[in-house]
N, C-alpha and C positions, 0 to 999 in steps of 0.2 A: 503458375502451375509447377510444382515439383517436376524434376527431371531424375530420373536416374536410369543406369544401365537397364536394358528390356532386358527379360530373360521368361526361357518358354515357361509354361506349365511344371510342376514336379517339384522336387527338395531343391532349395540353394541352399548352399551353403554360406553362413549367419553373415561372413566378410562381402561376400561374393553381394549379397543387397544393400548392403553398406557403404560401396565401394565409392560411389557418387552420388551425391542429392545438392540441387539446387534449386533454388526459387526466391518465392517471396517472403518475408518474416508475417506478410499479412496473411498468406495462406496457409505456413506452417503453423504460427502462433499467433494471430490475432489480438489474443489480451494483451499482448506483449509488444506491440508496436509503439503506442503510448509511452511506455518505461523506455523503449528504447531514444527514441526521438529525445528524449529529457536527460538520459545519460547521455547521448552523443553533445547532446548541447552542453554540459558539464562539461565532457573530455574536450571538448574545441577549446571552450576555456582554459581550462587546467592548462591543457599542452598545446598552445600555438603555433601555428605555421612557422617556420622559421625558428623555431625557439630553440632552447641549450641542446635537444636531441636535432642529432643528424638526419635522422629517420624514423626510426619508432621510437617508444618506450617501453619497457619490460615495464608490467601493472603490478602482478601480482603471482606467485604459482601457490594452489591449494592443492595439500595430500591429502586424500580419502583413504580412508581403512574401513573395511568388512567389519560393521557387527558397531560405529560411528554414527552417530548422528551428526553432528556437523565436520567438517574438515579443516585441518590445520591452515592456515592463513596465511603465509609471506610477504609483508609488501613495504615499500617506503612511504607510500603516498598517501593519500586522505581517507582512512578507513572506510568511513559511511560509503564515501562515492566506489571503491575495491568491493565493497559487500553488496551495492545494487548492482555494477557489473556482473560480479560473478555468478548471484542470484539468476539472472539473466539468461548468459553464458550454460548453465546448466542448467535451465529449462529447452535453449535450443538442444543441449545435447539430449536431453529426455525427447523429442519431438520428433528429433533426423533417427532415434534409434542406439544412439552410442551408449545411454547408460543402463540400458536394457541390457545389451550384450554385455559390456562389463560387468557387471554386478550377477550376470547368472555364472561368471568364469569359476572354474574351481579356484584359481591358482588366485582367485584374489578372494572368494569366500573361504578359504583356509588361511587366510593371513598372512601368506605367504608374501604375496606382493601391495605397492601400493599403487594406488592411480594420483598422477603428479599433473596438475594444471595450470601450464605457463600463457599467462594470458598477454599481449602486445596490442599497445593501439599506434596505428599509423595515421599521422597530421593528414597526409597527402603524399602516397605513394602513388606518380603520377606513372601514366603509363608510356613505354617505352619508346624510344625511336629506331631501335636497329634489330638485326636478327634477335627473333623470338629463342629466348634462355631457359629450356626445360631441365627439370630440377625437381627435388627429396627438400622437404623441409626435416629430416629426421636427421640425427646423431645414432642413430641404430636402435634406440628405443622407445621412436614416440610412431605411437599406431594410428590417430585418428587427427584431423587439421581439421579445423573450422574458420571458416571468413565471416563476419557479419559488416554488411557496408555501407554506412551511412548515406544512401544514396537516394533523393527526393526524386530521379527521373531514371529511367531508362542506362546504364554506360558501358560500354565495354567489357566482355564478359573478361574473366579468368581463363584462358586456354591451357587442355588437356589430352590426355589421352591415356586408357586403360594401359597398363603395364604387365602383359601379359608373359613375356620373359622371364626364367626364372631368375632371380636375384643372381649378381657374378660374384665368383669366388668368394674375395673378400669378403664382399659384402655379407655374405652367409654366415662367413666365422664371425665378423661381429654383431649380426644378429643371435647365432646361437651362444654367444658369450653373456645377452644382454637380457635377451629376452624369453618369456617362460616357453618350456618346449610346445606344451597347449597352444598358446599363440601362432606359436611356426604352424605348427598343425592345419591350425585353422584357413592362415594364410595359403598355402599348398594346395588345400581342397579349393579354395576361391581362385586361384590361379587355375587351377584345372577347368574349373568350370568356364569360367571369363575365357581362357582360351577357346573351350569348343563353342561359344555364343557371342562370340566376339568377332565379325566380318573382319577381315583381313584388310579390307577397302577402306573402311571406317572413316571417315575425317577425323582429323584434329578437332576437337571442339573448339567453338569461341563465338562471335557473334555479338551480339548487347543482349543484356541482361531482361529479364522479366519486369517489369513495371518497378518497384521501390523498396529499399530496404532488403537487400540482396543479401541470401546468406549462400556458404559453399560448403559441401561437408562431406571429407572424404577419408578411406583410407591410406595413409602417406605411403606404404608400401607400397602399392598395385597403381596407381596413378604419378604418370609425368605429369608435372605443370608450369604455365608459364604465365609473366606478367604480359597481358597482353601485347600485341603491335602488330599494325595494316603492313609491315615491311613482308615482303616476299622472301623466302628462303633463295637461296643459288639452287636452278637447276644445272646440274651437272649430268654430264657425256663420256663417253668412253675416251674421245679426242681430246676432252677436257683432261682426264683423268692422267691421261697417257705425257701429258705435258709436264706434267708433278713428277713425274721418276725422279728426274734430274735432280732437281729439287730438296724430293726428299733423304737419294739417297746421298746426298752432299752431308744435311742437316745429320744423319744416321752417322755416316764417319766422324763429323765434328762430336759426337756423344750430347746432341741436343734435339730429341725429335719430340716436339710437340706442336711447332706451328709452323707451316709457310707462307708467302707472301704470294696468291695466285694474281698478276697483274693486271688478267684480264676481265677479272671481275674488281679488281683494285681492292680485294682485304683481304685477308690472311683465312687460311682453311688449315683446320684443326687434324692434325695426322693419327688420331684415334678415332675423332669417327668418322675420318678416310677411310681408313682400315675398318673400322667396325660396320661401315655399311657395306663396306666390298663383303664381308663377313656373312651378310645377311643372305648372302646367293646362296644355296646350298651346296652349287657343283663346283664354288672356287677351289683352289688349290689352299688357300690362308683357312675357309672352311676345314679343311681334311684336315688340316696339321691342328687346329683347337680342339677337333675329334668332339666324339660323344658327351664329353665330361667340363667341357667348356663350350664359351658358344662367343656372339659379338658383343653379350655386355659382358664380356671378359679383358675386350683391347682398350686398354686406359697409358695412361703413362706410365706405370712401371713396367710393362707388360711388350707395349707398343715396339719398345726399339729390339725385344727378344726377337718378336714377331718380322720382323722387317729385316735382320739379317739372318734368320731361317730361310726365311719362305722367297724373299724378293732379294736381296743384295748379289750382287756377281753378275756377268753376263745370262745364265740360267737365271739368274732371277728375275731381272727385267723382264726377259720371253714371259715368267711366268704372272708377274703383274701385268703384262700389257692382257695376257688370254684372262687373265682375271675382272678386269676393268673392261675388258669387249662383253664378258659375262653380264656382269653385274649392272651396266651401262643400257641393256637388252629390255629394260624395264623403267618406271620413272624410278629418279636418282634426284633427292633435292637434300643440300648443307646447309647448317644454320653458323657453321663455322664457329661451333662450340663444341666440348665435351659436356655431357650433363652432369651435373654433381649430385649423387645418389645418395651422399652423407657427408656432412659435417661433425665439425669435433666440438663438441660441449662438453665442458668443464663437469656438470653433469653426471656426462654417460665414462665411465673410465674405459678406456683402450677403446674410445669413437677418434675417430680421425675423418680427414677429407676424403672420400671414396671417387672417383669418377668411374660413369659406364656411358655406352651407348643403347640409347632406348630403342628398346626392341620395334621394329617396326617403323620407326618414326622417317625414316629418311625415302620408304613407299609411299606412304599416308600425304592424303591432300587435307591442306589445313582449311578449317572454313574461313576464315578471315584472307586465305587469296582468293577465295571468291569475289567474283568484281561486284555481285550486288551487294556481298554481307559486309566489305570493304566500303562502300558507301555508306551503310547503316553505321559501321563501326565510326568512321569520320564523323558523321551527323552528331553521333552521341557525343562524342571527343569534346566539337566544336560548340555544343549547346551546354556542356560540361564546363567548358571553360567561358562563354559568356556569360552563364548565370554567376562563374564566382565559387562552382561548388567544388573544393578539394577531395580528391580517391583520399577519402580517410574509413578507416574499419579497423573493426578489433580484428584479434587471431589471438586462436588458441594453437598448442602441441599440446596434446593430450599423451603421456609418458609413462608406461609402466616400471615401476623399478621395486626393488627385492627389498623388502622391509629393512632387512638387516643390514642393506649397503650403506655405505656413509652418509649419504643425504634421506636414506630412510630413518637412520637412527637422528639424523638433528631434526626432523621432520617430529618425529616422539621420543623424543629421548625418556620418560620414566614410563613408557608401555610396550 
């Protein structure tokens, strides 16, 4: 069965029902299970486990232009089998809803922009063993991700969670650099919404997946996500908390704060989203001083060490970290002893760079996979996963807006 965000009665907004769909390729598409089962057995061939890639392979990216019948083609690899993928690939996207939206856009039926489709299949992207690594699959311009996953049984889902924060700083100026304003638009209104329909309590998604042939399709903007794993985040305490001063601001004078080494949990906790969840109290004192116009996906590492000899360095500022972490501690408190990475730099997108933020909400949020039953379902799957032999392998699309006229729009058409 399809999943995606509930929302009441009345208009949503187009992104806002886009935002996540998951299920089965047999429920979404039916005809198409057939075609798939017969490309995946192609790609197993083509690219084997262990083979010259490390981990995926880039297939193919196709640009669509407004007013086209077919779209420009990219690829190294064996035509026929790039042209029944892609065929494919956008019938899911017609199905989940993504070519509907696009295609009614102004900014792309005025020519203005193109829609760019980077398609990757993964051998066997197994899934993790340590803290759960939430993450942007975008460079700043890609709006829509799709998974489709070769999957004969039941595994491990994808974990998520709606990203109801509004984008940090950075991150805005290279969205508004990159992408058409319409778009931002559109995002803002689905953020709005998502927020007032979106439980605060929510879990983390994850769990095992829907019966076979698993697809994932979301907005990259509005959704954290992660490669799965049954590992339990650190819950953290105020006493915990309070131990780290020393710590950190040792790490602050040497001009290195990004990680410390908490012993008593024995790995290292990430001092941005220390700081970004202590953030998340409203009545902190590091609150007050980001004021109205920043928030906690604003404390990343350039940011972090401004942050930490403002608000917390000196005798007064201990006082004012330990009353901040008694605050903040007053509630549940759990680390993954990561920053998340909200963007990467692709060659691509020009002036994209690595971005980190801390996900809004993520560090209250109970994930379902530390659930002790959904924790056994997730093992089962793992474990029956790995005796039949069957590799985490699936395609992945980025689906990328970009300006006709930019450099990779013009080698895209270069005589139209």
């Amino acid at each position: 069965m399809t999943h995606s965000i509930p929302h009441p009665t009345g208009v949503v907004p187009p992104l806002a029902r886009l935002v996540m769909k998951t299920g089965s390729l047999e429920t979404l598409r039916p005809a198409n299970v057939a075609h798939w089962t017969k490309i995946a057995e192609m790609l197993r061939a083509a690219f084997p486990q262990g083979g010259a890639q490390r981990d995926d392979v880039h297939l193919f990216t196709s640009y669509s232009a407004h007013g086209l019948a077919q779209p420009e083609v990219v690829t190294q690899h064996d035509t026929k089998l790039m042209t029944v993928a892609r065929l494919l690939l956008e019938h899911l996207m017609e199905a989940n809803g993504q070519w509907s939206y696009l295609k009614a856009q102004p900014w792309f039926t005025d020519g203005g922009h193109l829609v760019a489709i980077d398609a990757n299949y993964y051998p066997n992207r197994e899934v993790k063993g340590g803290q759960p690594q939430f993450h942007k699959d975008t460079a700043g311009n890609n709006v829509f991700v799709n998974l489709l996953f070769d999957n004969p049984d039941p595994i491990p889902a994808t974990e998520w969670l709606v990203d109801v924060g509004e984008p940090g700083f950075r991150r805005r100026l290279l969205q508004e650099s990159l992408l058409p304003p319409g778009y931002l638009k559109d995002l803002d209104e689905a953020r709005l919404h998502l927020r007032a329909t979106t439980a605060a309590d929510e879990p983390v998604s994850g769990g095992v997946t829907e019966g076979a042939n698993t697809y994932v399709s979301w907005v990259d903007d509005l959704i954290w996500h992660a490669t799965p794993t049954d590992v339990n985040r650190h819950a953290y305490t105020a006493a915990q908390a309070s131990v780290l001063y020393d710590l950190v601001d040792a790490r602050s004078r040497a001009g290195s704060l990004s990680h410390v080494y908490d012993g008593r949990i024995g790995e290292f906790v990430s001092v941005p989203e220390l700081l970004g969840s202590i953030a998340e109290c409203p009545t902190t004192h590091l609150r007050h001083v980001l004021g109205a116009k920043f928030g906690p996906q604003d404390v990343d590492y350039p940011t972090v060490d401004v942050l930490w000899k403002k608000v917390y360095a000196g005798g007064e500022g201990r006082a004012r970290y330990l009353e901040d972490v008694a605050k903040r501690g007053a509630s549940e408190w759990r680390l993954t002893g990561h920053i998340a990475n909200a963007s990467t730099t692709d060659p691509g997108a020009p002036g994209s760079s690595q971005l980190f933020e801390t996900p809004a909400g993520l560090s209250s949020r109970r994930r379902r996979n530390s659930d002790p039953a959904t924790k056994v379902d997730v093992l089962l799957a793992l474990l029956t996963q790995i005796a039949k032999g069957h590799p985490r392998s699936f395609l992945r699309t980025w689906v990328r807006v970009i300006p006709r006229n930019s450099e990779e729009g013009r080698r895209a058409f270069p005589q139209r």
